[in-house]
N, CA, C and O atoms as a DFTB+ gen file, in Angstrom:
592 C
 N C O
     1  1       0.860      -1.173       0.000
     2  2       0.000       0.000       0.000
     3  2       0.907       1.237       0.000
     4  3       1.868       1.243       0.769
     5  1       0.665       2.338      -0.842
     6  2       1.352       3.480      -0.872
     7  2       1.054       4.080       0.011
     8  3       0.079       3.787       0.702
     9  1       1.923       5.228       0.258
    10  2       1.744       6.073       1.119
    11  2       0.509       7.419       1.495
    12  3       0.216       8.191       2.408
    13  1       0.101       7.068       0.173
    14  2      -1.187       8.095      -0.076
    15  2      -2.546       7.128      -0.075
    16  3      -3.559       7.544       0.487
    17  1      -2.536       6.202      -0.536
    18  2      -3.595       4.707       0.178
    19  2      -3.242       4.923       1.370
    20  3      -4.355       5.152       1.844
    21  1      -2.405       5.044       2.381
    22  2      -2.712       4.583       3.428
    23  2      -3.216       5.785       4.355
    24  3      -4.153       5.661       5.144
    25  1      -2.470       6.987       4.166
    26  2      -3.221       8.216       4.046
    27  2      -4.865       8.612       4.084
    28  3      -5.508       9.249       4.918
    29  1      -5.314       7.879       2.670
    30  2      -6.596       8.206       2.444
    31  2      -7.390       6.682       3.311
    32  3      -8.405       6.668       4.007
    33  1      -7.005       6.197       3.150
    34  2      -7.423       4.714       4.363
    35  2      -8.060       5.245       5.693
    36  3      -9.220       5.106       6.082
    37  1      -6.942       5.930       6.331
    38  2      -6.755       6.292       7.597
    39  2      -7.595       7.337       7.844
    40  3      -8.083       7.595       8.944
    41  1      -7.828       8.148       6.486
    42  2      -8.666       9.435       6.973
    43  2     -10.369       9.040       6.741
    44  3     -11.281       9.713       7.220
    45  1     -10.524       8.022       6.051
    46  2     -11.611       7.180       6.067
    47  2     -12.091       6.470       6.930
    48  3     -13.303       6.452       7.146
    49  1     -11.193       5.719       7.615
    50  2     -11.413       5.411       8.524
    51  2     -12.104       6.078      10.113
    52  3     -12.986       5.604      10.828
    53  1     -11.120       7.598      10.299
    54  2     -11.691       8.507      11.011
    55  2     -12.473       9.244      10.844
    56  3     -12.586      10.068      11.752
    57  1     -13.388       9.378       9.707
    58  2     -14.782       9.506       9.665
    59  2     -15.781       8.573       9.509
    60  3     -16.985       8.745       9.701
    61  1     -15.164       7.491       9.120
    62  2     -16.481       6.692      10.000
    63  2     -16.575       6.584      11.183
    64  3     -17.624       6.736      11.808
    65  1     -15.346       6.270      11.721
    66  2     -15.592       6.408      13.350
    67  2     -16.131       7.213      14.018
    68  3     -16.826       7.015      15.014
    69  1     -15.777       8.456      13.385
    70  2     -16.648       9.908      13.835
    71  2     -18.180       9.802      13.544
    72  3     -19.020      10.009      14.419
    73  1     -18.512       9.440      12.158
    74  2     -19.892       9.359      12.271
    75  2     -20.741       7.963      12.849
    76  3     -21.956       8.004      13.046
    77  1     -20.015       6.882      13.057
    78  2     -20.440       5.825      14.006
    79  2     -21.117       6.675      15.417
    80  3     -22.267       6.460      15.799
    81  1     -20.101       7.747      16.152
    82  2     -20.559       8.067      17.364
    83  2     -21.357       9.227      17.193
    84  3     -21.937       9.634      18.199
    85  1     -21.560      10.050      15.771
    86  2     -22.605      10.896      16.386
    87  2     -23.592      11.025      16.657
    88  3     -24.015      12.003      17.273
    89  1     -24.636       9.523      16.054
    90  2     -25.895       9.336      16.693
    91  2     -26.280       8.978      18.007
    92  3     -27.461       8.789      18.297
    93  1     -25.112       8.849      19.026
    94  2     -25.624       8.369      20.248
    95  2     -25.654       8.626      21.071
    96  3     -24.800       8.751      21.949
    97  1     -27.291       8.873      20.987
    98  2     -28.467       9.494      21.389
    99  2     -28.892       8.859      22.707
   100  3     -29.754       7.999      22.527
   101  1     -28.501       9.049      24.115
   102  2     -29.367       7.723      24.990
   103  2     -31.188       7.615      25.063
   104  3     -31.952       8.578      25.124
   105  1     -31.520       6.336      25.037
   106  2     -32.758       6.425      25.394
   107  2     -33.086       6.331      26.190
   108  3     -32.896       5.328      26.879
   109  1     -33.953       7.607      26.637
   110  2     -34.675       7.469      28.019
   111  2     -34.977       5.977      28.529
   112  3     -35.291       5.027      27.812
   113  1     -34.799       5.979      30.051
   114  2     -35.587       4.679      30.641
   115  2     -36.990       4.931      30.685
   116  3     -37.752       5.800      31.109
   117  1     -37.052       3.565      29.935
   118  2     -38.732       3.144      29.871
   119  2     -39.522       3.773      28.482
   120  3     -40.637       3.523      28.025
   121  1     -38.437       4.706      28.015
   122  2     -39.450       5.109      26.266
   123  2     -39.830       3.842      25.556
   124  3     -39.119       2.844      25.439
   125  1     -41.270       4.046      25.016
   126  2     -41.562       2.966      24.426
   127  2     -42.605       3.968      22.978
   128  3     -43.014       5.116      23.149
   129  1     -42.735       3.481      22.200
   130  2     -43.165       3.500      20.749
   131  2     -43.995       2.264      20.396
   132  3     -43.496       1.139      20.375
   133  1     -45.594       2.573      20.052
   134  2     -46.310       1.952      19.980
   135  2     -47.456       2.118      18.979
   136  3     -47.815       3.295      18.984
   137  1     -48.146       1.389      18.142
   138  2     -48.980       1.586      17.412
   139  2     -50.674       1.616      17.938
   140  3     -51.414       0.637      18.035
   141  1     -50.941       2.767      18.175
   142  2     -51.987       3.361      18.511
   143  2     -53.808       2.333      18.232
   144  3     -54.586       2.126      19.163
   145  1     -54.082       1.835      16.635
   146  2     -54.870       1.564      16.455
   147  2     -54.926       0.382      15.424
   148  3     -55.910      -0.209      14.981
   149  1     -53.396       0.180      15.132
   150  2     -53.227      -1.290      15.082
   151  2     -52.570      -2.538      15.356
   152  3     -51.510      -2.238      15.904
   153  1     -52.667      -3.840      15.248
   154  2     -52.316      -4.661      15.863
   155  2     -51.817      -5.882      14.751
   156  3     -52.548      -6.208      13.815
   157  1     -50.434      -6.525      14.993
   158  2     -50.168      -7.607      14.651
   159  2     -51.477      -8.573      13.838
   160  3     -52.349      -9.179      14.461
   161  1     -51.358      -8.533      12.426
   162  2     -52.646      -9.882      11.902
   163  2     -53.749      -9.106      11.606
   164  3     -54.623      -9.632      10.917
   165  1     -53.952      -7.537      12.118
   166  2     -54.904      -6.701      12.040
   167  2     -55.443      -6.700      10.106
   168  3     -54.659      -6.283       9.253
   169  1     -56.593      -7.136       9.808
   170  2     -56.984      -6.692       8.586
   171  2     -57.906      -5.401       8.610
   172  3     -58.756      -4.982       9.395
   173  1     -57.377      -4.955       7.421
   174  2     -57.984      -3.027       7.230
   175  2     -58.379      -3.041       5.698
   176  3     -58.121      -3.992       4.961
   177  1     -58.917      -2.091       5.365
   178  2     -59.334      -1.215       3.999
   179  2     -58.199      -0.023       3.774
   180  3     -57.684       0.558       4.730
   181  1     -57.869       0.274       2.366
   182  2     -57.087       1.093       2.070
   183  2     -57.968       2.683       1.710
   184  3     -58.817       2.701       0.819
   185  1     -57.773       3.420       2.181
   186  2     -56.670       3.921       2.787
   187  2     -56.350       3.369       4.633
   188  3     -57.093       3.068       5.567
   189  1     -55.245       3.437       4.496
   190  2     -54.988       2.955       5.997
   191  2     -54.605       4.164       6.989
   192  3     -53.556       4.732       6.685
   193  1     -55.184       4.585       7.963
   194  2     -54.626       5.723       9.016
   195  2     -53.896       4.652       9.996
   196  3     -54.362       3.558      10.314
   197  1     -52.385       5.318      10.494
   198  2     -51.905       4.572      11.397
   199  2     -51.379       5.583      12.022
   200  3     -50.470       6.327      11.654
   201  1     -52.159       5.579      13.254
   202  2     -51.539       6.153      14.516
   203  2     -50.130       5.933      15.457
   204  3     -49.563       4.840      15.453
   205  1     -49.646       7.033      16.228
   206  2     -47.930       6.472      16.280
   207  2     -48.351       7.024      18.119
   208  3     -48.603       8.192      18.413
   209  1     -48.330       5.862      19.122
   210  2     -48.017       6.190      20.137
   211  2     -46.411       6.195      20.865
   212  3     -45.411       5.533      20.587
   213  1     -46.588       6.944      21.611
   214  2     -45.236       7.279      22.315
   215  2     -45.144       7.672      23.532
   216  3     -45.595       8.816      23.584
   217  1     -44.656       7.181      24.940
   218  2     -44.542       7.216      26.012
   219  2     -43.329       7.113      26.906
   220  3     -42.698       6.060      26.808
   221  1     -42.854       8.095      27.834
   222  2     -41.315       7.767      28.065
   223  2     -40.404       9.002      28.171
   224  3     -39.402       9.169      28.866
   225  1     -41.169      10.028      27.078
   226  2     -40.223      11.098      26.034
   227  2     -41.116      12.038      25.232
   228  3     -42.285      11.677      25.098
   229  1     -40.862      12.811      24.859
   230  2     -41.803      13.654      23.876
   231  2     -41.377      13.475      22.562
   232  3     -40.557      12.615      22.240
   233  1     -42.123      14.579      21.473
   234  2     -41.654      14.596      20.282
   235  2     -41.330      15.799      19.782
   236  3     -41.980      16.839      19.880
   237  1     -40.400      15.638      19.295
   238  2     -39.782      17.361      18.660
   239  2     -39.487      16.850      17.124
   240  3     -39.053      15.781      16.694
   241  1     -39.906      18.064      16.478
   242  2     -39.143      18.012      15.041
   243  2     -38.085      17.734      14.621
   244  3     -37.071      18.230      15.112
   245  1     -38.049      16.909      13.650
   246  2     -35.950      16.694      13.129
   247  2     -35.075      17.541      13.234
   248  3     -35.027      18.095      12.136
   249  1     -34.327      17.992      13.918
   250  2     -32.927      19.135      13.599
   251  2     -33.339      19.700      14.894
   252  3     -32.555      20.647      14.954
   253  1     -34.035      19.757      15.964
   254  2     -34.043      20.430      17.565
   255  2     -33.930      19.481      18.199
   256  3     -34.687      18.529      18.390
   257  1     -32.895      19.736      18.572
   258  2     -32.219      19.211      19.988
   259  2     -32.608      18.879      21.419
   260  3     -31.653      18.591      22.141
   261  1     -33.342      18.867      21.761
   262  2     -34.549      18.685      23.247
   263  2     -34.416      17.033      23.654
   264  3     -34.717      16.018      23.026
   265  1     -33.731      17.279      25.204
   266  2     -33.354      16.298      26.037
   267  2     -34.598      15.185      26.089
   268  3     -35.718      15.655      26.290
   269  1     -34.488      13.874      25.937
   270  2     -35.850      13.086      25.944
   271  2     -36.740      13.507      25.072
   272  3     -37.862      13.853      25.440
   273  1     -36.321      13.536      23.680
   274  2     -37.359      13.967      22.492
   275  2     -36.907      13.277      21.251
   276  3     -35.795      12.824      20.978
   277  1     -37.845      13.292      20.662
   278  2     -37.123      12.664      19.186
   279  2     -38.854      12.030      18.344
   280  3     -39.977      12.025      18.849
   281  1     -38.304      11.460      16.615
   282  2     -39.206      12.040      16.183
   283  2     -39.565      10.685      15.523
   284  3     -38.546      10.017      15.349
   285  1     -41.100       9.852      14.949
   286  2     -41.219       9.186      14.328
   287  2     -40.887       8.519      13.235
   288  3     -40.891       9.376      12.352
   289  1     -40.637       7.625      12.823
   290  2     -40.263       6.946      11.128
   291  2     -41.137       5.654      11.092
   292  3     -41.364       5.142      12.188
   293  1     -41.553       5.178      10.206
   294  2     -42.368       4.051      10.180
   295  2     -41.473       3.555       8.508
   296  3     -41.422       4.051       7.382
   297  1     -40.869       2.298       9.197
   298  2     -40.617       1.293       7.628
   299  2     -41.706       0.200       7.672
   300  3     -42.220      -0.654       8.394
   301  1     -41.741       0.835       6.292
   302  2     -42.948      -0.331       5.241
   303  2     -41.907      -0.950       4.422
   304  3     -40.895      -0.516       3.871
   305  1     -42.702      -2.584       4.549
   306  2     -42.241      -3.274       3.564
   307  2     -40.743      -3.437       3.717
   308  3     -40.112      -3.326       2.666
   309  1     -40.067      -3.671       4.790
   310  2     -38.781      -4.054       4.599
   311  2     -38.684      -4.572       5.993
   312  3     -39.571      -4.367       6.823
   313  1     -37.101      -5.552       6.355
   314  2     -36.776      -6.221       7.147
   315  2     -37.048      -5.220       8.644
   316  3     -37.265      -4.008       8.646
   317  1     -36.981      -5.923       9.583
   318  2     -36.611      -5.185      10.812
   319  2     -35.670      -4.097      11.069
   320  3     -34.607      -4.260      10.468
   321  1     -35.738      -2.969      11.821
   322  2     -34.094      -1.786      12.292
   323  2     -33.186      -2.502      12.396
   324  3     -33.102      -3.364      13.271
   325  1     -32.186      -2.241      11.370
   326  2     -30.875      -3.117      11.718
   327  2     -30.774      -4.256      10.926
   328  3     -29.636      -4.687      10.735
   329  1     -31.557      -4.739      10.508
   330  2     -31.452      -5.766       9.797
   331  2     -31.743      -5.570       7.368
   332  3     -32.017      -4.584       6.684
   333  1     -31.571      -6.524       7.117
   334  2     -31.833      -6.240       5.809
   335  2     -29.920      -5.887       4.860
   336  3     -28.826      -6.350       5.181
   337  1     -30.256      -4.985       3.774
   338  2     -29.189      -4.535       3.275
   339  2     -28.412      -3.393       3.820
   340  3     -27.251      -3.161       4.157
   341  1     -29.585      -2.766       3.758
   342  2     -28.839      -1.600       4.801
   343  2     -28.999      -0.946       6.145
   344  3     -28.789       0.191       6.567
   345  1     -29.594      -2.439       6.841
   346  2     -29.351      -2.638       8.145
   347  2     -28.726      -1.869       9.543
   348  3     -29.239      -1.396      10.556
   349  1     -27.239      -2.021       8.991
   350  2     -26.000      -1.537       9.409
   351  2     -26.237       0.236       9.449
   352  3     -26.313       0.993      10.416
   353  1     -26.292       0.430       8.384
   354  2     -26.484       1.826       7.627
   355  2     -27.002       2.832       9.154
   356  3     -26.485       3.555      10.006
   357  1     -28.595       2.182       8.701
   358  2     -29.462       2.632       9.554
   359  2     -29.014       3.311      10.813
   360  3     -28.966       4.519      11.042
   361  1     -28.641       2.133      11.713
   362  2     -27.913       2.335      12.727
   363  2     -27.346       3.149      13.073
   364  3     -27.659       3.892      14.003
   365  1     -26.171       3.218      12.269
   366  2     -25.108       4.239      12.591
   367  2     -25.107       5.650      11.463
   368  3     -24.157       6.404      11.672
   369  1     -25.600       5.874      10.863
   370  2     -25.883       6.977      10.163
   371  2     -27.439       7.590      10.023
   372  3     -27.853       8.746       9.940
   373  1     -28.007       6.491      10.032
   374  2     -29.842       7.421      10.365
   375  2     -30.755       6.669       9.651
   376  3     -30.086       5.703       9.281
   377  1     -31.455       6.582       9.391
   378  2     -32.718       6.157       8.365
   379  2     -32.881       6.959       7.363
   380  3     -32.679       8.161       7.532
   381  1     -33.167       6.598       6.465
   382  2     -32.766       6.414       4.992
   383  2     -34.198       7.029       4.526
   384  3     -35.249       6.593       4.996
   385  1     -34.161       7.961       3.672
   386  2     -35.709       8.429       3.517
   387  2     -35.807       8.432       2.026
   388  3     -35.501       9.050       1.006
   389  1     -36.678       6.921       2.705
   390  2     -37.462       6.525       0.580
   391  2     -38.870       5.819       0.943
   392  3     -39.593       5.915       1.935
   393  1     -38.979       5.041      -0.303
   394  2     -40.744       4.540       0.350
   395  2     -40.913       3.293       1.276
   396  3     -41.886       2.606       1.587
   397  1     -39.695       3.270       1.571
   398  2     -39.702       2.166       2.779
   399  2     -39.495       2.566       4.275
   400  3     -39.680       1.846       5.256
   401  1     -39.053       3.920       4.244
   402  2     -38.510       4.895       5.425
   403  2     -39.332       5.693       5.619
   404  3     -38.774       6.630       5.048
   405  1     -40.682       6.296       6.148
   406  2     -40.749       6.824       6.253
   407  2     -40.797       7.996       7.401
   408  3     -41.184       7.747       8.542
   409  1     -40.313       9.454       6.935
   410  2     -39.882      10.270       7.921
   411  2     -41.272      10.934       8.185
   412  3     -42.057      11.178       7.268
   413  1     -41.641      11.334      10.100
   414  2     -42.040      12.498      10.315
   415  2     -41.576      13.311      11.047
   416  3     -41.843      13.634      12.204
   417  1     -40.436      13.839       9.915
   418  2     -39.845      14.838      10.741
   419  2     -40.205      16.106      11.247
   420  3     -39.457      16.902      11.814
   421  1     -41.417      16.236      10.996
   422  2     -42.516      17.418      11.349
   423  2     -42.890      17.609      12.724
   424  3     -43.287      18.671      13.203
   425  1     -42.711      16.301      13.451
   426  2     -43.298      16.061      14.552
   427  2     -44.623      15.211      14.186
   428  3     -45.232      15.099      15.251
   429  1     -45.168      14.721      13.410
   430  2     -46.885      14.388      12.806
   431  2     -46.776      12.865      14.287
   432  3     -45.775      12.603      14.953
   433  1     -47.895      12.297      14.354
   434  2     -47.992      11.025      15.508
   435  2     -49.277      10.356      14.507
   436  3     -50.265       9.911      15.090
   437  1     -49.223      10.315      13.202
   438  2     -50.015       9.979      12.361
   439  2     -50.392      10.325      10.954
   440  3     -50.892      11.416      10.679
   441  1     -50.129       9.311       9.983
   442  2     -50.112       9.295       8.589
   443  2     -51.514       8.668       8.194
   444  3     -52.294       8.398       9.107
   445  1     -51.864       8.428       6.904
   446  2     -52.837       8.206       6.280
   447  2     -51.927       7.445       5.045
   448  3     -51.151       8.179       4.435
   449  1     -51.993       6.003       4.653
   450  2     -51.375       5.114       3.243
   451  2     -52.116       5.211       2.094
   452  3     -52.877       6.127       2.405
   453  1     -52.381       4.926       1.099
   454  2     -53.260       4.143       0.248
   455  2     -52.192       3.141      -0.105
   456  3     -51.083       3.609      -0.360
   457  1     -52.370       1.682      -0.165
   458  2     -51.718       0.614       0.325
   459  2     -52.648      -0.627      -0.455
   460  3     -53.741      -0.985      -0.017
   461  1     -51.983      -1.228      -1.731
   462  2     -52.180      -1.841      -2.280
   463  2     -52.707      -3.643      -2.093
   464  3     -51.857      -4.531      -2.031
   465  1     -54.078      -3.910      -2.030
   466  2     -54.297      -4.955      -1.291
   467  2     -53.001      -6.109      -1.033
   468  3     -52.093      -6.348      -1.829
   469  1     -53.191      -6.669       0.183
   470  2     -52.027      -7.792       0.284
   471  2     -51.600      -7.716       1.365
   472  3     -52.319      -7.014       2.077
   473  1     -50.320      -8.309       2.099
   474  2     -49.863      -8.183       3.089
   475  2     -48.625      -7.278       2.994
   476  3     -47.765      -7.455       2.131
   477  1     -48.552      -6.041       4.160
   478  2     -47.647      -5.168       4.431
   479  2     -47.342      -5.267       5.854
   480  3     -48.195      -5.465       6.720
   481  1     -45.833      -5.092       6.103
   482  2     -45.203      -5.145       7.235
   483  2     -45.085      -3.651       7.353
   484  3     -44.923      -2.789       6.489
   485  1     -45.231      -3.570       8.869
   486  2     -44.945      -2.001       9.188
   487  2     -43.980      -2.204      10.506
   488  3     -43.907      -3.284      11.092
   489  1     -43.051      -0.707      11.004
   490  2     -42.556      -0.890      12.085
   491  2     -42.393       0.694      12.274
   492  3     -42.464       1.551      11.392
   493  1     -42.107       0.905      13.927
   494  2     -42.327       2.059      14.057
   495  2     -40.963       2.288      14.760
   496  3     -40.671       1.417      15.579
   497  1     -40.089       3.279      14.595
   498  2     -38.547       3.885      15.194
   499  2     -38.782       5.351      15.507
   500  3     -39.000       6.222      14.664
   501  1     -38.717       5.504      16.701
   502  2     -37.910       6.813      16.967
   503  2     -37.073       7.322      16.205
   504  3     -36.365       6.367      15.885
   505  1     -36.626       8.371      15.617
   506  2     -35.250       8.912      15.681
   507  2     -34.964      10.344      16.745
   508  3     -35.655      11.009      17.516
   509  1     -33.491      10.355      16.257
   510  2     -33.225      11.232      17.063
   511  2     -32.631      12.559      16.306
   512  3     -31.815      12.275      15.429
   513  1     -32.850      13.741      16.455
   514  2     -32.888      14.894      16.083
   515  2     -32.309      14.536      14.609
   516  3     -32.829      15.085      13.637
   517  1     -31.541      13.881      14.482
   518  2     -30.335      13.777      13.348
   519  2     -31.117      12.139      12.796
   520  3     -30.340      11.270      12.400
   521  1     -32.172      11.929      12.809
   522  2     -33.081      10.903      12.251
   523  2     -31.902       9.466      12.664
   524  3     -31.959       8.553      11.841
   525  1     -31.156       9.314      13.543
   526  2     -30.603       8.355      14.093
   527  2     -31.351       7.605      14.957
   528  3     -32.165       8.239      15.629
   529  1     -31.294       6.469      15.111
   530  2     -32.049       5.504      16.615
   531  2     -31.221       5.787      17.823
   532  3     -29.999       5.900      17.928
   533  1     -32.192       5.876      18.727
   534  2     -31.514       6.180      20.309
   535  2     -30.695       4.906      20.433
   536  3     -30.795       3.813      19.874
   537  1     -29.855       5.388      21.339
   538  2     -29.183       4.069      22.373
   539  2     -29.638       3.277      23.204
   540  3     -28.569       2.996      23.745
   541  1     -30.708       2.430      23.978
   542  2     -30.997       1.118      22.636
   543  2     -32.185       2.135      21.471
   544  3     -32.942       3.101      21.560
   545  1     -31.868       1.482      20.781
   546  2     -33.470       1.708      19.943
   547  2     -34.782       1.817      20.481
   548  3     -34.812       1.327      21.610
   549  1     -36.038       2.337      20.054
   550  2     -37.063       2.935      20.671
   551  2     -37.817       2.418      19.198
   552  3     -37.838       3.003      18.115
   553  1     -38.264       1.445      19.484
   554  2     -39.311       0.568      18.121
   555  2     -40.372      -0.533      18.781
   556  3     -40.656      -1.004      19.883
   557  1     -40.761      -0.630      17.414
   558  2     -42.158      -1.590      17.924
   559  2     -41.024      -2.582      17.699
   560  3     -39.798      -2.571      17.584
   561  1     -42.366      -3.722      17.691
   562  2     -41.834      -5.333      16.795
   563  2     -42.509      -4.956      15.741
   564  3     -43.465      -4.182      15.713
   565  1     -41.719      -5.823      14.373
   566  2     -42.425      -5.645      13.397
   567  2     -44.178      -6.343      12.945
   568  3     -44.323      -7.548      12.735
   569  1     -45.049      -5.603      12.883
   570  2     -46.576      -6.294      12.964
   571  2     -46.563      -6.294      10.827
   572  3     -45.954      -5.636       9.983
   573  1     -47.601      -7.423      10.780
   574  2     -48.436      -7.107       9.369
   575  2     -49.648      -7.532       9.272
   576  3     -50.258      -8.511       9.702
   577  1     -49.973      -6.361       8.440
   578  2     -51.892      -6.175       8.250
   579  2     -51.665      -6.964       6.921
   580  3     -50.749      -7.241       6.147
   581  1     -53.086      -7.187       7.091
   582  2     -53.146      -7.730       5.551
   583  2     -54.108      -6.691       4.862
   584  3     -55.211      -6.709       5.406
   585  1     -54.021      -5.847       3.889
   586  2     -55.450      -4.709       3.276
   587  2     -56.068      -5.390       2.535
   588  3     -55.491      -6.149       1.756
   589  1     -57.480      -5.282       2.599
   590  2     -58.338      -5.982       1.863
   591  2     -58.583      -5.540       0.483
   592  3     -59.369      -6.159      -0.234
């Protein structure tokens, strides 16, 4: 390895490390994140409203900083936090905002789908100001409805 590989290695290295630690966020004892009005096996009609409970902590918008606060994401249609392809990702850099991520970084504690009959997995994550998961994580288990 040259001297400029090892250079650029090294300085790679110290930003991941750097951004490994800037999400961590502790989670309050006892925050919990919960789905308001549905349940594991639950069958619904599309459009689907899904309510986002939260207890433990409050909710603040993405990018404010407020001790014991942080803000909703609900993934559709993909593996568990942490798990999947970009699993890892998640974790240590934030949640990923596409149609499997979704952000309310508004503060919202409730969306509205239109959701194509069949079975959909949903899960619900905290993030933290910087759309990161607290230290442990603050999620449901993953439930699925089936839409009629």
């Amino acid at each position: 390895m040259t001297f400029r590989n090892t250079f650029i290695a090294a300085g790679l290295a110290a930003a991941l490390a750097g951004a490994a630690w800037a999400g961590d966020t502790p989670a309050p004892e006892g925050a919990a994140v919960y789905f308001v009005n549905l349940e594991d096996g639950a069958t619904v009609s599309s459009p689907v409203t899904v309510v986002f409970g939260l207890e433990g902590m409050g909710v603040a918008p993405a990018g404010v900083e407020n001790e014991a606060t942080g803000h909703h994401h609900l993934l559709l249609n993909r593996p568990a936090l942490g798990e999947g392809p970009d699993g890892a990702e998640e974790l240590l850099y934030g949640i990923p905002a596409d149609e499997n991520h979704i952000h309310f970084g508004g503060g919202q504690t409730q969306v509205t789908l239109d959701l194509p009959p069949g079975e959909h997995t949903m899960q619900l994550v905290v993030g933290d100001m910087n759309h990161v998961p607290h230290d442990p994580p603050i999620m449901t288990e993953v439930i699925t409805v089936t839409v009629e």
